[in-house]
DOVEX-889834 format. One record per residue (C-alpha): residue in three letters; x, y, z. Coordinates in steps of 0.001 Angstrom, whole numbers, plus 500000, padded with zeros to 6 digits. Layout:
<nodes>
   rest     east    north       up
    ALA        X        Y        Z
...
</nodes>
This chain:
<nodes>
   rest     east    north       up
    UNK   161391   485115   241186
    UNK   161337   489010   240746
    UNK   159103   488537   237582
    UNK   156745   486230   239323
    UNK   156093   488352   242149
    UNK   155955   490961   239232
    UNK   153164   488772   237842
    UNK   151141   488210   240747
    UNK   150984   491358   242009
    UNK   149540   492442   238838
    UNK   146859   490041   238809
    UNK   145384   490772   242016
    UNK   145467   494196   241641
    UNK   143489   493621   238377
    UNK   141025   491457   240584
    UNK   140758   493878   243112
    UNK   139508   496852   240818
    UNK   137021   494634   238613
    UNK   133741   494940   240174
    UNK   134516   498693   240565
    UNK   134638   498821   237119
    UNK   132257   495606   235526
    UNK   129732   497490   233628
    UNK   127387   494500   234317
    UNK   127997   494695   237873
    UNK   126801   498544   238098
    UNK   123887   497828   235888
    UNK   122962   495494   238459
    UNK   123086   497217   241100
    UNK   120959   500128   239593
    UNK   118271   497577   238653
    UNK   118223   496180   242166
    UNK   117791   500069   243504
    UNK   114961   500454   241319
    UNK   113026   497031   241247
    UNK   110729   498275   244425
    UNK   109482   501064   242630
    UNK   108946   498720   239319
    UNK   107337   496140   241845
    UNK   105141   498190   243516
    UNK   103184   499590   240574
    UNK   103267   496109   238709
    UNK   101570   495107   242209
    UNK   099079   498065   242137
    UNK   098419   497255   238338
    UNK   097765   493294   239093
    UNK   095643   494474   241935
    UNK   091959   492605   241807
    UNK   092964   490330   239525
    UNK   092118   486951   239126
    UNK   092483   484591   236580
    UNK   089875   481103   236128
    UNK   090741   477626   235241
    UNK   090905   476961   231733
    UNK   087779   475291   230767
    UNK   087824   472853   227908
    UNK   085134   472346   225028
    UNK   084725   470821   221904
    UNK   085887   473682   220049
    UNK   088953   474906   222668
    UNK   089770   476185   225879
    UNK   087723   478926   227351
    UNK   089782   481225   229872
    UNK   088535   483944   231689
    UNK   090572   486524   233512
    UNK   088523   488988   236273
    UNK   089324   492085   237700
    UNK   087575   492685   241214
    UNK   087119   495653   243577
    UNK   084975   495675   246568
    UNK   084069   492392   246181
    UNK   082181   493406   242822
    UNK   083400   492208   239316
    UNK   084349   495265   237586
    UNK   085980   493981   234423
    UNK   085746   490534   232574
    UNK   088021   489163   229627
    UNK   088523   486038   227866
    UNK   091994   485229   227902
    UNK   091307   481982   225579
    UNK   088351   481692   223603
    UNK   087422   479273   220514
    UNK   089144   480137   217216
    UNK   089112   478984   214093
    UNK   087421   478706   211174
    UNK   083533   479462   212212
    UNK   084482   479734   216166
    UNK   086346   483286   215005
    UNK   083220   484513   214603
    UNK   080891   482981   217026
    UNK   083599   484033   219626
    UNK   083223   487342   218788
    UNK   079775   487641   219030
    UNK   079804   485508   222217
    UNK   082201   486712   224467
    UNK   081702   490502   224269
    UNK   078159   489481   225790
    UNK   079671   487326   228154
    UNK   081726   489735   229303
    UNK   078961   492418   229883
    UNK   076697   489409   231407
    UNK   079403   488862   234013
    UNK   079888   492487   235914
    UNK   076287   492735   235354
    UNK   075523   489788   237428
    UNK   078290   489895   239563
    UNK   078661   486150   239293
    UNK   078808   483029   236861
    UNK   074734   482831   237108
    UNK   074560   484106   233576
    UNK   072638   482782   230355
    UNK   074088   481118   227577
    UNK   074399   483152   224611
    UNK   072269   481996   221633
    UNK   074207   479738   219249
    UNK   077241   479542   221537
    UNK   076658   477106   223873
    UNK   079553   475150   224456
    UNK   081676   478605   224181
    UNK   079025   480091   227063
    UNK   079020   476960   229352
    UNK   083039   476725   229247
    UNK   083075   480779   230344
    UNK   080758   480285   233150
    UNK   083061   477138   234532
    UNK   086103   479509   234360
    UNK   084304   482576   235738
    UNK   083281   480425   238584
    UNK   086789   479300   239358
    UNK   087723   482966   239585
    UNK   085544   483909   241449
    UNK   085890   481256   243920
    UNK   089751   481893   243837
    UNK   089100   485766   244234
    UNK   090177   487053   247926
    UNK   087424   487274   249863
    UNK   086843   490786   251487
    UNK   088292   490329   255435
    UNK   086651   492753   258133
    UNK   089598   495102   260394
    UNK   090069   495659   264093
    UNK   086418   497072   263985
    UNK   083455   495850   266056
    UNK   080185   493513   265035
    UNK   077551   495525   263035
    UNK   080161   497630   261337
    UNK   081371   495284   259217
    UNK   078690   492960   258390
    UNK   080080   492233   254770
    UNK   083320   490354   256460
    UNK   081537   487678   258357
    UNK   079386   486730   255363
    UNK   079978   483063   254680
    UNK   079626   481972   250608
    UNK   078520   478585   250370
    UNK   078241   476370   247243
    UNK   075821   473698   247510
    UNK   076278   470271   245959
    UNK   075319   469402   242295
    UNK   072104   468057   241797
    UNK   071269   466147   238669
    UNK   067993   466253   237167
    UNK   066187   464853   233662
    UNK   067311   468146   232214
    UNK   070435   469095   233437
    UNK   072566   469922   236716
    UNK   071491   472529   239379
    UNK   073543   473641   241587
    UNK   072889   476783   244145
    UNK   075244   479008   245494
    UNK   074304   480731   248856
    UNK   075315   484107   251121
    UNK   074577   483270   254313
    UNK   075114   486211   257185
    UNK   073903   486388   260859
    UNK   072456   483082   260034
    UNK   070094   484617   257525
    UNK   070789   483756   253647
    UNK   071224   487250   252114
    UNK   071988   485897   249076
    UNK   070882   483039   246378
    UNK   072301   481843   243038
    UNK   072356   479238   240505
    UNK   075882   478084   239285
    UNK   074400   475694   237132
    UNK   070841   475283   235975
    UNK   069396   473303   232898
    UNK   070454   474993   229747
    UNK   069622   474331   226276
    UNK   066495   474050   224000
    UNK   063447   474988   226203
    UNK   065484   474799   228995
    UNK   067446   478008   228685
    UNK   063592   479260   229001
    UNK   062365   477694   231723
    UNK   065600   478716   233568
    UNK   065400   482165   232826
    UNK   061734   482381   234621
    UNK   062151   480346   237058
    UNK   065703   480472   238592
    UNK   064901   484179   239300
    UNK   062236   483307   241389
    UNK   063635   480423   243469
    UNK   067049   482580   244463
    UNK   064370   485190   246272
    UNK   062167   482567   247193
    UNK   065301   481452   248867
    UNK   066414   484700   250480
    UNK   062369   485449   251816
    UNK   062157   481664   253105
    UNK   065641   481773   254607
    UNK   065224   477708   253418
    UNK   065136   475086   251459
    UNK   061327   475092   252121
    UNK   060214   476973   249180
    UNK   057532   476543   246790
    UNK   058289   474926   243318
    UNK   057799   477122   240269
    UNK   054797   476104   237799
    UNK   055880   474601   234809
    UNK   059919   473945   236122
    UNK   058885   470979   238754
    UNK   062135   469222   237584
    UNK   064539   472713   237720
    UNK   062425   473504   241420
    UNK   063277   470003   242815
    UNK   067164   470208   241767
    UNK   067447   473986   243544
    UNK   065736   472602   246572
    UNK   068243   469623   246746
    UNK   071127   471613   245841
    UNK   070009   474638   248329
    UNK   069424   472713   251269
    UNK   073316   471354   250575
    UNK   074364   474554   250793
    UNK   072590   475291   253857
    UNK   074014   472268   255906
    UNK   077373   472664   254425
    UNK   077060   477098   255911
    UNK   078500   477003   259525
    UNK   076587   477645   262229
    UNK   077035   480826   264476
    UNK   078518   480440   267822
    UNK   077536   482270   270633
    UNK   079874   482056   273275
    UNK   078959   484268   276285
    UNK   077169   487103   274361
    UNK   074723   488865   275923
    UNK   071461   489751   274736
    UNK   068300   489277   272177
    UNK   070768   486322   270410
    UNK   071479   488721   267854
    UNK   074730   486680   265591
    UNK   077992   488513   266740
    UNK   076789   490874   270086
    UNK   078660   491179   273181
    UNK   081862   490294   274136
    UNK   082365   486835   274435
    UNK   081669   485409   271260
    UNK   085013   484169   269383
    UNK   083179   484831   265901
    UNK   082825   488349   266093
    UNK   084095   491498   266945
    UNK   084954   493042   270132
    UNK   081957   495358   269859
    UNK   078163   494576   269883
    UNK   075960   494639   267373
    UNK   073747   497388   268208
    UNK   070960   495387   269090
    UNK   072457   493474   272593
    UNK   070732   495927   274951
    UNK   067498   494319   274012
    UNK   065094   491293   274943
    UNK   066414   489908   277948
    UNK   069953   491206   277888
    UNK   072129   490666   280954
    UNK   075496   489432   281500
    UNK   074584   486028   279456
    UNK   074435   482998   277872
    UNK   071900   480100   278484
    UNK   068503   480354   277158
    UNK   069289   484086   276316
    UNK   071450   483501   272899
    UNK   069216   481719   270975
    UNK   071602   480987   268189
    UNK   074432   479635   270392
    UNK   072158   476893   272120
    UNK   069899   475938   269239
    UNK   070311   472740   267503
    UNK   069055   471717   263802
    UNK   068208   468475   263530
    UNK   066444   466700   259851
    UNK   064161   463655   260495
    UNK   064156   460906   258711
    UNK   062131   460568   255287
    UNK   058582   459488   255901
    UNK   057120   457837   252713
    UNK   053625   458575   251939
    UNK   051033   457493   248847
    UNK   051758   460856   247137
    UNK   055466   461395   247975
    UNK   058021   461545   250645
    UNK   057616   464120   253897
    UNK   061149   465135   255725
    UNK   060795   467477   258360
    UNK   063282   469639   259773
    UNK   063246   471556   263285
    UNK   065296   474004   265138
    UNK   065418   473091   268914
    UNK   066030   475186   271398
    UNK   065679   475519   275128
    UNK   064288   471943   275472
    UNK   061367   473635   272730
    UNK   060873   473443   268955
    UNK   061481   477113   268093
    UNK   061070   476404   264217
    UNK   059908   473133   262068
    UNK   060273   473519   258445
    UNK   059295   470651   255483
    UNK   062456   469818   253707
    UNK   060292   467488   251577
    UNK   056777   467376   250846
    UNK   054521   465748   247951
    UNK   054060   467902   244929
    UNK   052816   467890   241803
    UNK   049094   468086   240526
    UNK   046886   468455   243395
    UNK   049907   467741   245914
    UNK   051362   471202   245208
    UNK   047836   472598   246795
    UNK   047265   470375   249259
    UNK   050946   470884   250485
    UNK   050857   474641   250592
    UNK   047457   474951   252354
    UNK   048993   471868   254968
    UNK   052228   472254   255755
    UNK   052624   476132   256959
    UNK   049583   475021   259641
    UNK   051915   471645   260501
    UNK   054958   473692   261295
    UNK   052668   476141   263186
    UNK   051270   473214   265065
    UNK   054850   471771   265736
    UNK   056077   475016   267346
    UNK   053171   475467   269159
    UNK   052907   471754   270448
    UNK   057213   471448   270842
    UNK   056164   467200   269778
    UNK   055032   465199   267779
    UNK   051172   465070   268918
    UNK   049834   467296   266456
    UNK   046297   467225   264861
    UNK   046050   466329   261294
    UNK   045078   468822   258854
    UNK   042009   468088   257087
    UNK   042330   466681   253649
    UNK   045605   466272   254252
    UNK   045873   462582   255876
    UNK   048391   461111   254325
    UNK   050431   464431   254478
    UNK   050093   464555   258335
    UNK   050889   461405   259030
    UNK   054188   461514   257028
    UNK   055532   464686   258871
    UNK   054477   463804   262215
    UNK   056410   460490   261739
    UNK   059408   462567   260363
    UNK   058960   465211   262635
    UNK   059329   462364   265831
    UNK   062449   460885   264362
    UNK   063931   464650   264433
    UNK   062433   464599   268211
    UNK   064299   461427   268408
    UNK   067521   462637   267708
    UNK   067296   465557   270166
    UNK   065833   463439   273107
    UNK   062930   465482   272365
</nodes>
């Protein structure tokens, strides 16, 4: 009995002093001591960085990895690229310009690089996902105008499909203005990677000066216009519209107090117009309502107008569709500017035809009722 007590005792007084001395267990602990230092700068190295969806192609994946600050892309990489046999060196070529293209543009509206196609259109897919996974840039305690960047809305349009390829637009709307226009996709290949280049340029500002869908198509890309104005008019229904709330003032998006999508401070401009302690027929934005008529099919092409209603009046009418192509596209932009004049003017539907525009008349007043229609106008 005297030896097992012997023994015991022994044994728990080795137990007792083991994680004193367990080299393992002190190595531990020192690791855990210094782990938030090591975390903190692997968190300030990883900082603004985002990494795409793989994109597959016929000759491999295409991975792209991002580094953001500000909102801006400030590095690009291709974690995956083709390889292989001739894709070694048509990766090499490619993706150093791909790179480049990408913080230059500041998006995935880029060109294809010549002789890479299917390397360039698998980049752009995976830029695109990182950019649409990248954190968007949130606004502080601070009031309205100051931070104008945070209550930016990005809105992606839906695809639209034409003889030549997919278009789809990309749009920056703020204070219910677009600030911002780009293609994700647009025809590429061929002759198409030409007619892109001219005319996707001009649609995006066409765009941001029409504030619409109601833009002009661009001579020679009827096909690449149509697609934008289908895919841009997506994006534009799909962009929320700004509340108003009780805000006070000339209607300006995001003054006074009392609006629950802005900050606590005005915008600068609330003072003016008719400014009071408001709402009503004061905040334009808050009480307007955008309604699309129906299509109206004429000899020489659908008509689709749209309207903004306000007050009981038509404070805007716009031509979502109109006919184009050969003498259309001139008869259309001499016709419809003095239509939409004439439907603000009139707030209905009893508007004069323009001359030499009959059929075109007739098609948006009947479009221009059914929008009427639908506002118990």
């Amino acid at each position: 009995m005297l030896a097992t007590a012997a023994t015991v005792s022994g044994i728990v007084l080795v137990l007792s002093l083991k994680p004193a001395s367990d080299p393992s267990s002190s190595a531990s602990a020192q690791d855990g001591g210094a782990s938030p230092q090591g975390g903190a700068q692997q968190s300030a190295v990883q900082d603004g960085a985002v990494t795409g969806d793989a994109a597959t192609t016929e000759y491999g994946p295409v991975q792209v990895r991002l580094t953001m600050a500000g909102g801006k892309i400030t590095k690009a990489e291709a974690l995956q690229q083709p390889k292989g046999g001739r894709s070694d060196q048509i990766s090499a070529d490619a993706i150093p310009k791909l790179n480049q293209a990408a913080v230059a543009a500041g998006s995935a509206d880029i060109d294809a690089v010549s002789g890479a196609t299917y390397t360039s259109a698998g980049y752009k897919k995976s830029l695109q996902s990182a950019i649409d996974k990248a954190p968007k840039s949130g606004g502080g305690g601070g009031g309205g105008s100051s931070s104008g960047s945070a209550q930016a809305q990005t809105v992606t349009g839906d695809v639209a499909t034409t003889e030549y390829g997919p278009v789809q637009v990309r749009v920056t709307m703020a204070g219910g203005k677009i600030t911002k226009a780009e293609a994700v996709q647009k025809p590429t290949g061929g002759r198409s990677d030409q007619i892109s280049a001219n005319s996707v340029p001009k649609l995006n500002q066409a765009a941001v000066a029409a504030g619409s869908a109601d833009i002009d198509a661009v001579s020679g890309a009827t096909y690449t216009s149509a697609g934008y104005k289908k895919s841009l008019q997506s994006a534009i229904d799909k962009a929320p519209k700004s509340g108003g709330g009780s805000a006070a003032g000339s209607g300006q998006a995001g003054a006074g107090s009392g609006s629950s999508d802005s900050g606590s401070a005005g915008s600068g401009n609330g003072n003016g117009g008719n400014g009071g302690g408001g709402g009503g027929s004061t905040d334009v934005a808050a009480d307007a309502r955008i309604v699309t008529g129906s299509v109206a099919e004429t000899e020489y092409g659908p008509v689709q107008v749209r309207i903004t209603y306000n007050g009981g009046k038509i404070t805007k009418a716009e031509a979502v569709q109109k006919p184009k192509g050969g003498r259309s596209d001139q008869v259309s932009a001499n016709s419809i500017p003095k239509l939409n004049q004439a439907a603000v003017a009139a707030s209905s539907a009893d508007i004069d035809a323009v001359s030499g525009a009959s059929y075109t008349s007739a098609g948006y007043k009947k479009s221009l009722q059914n929008a009427l229609d639908q506002v118990g106008g």
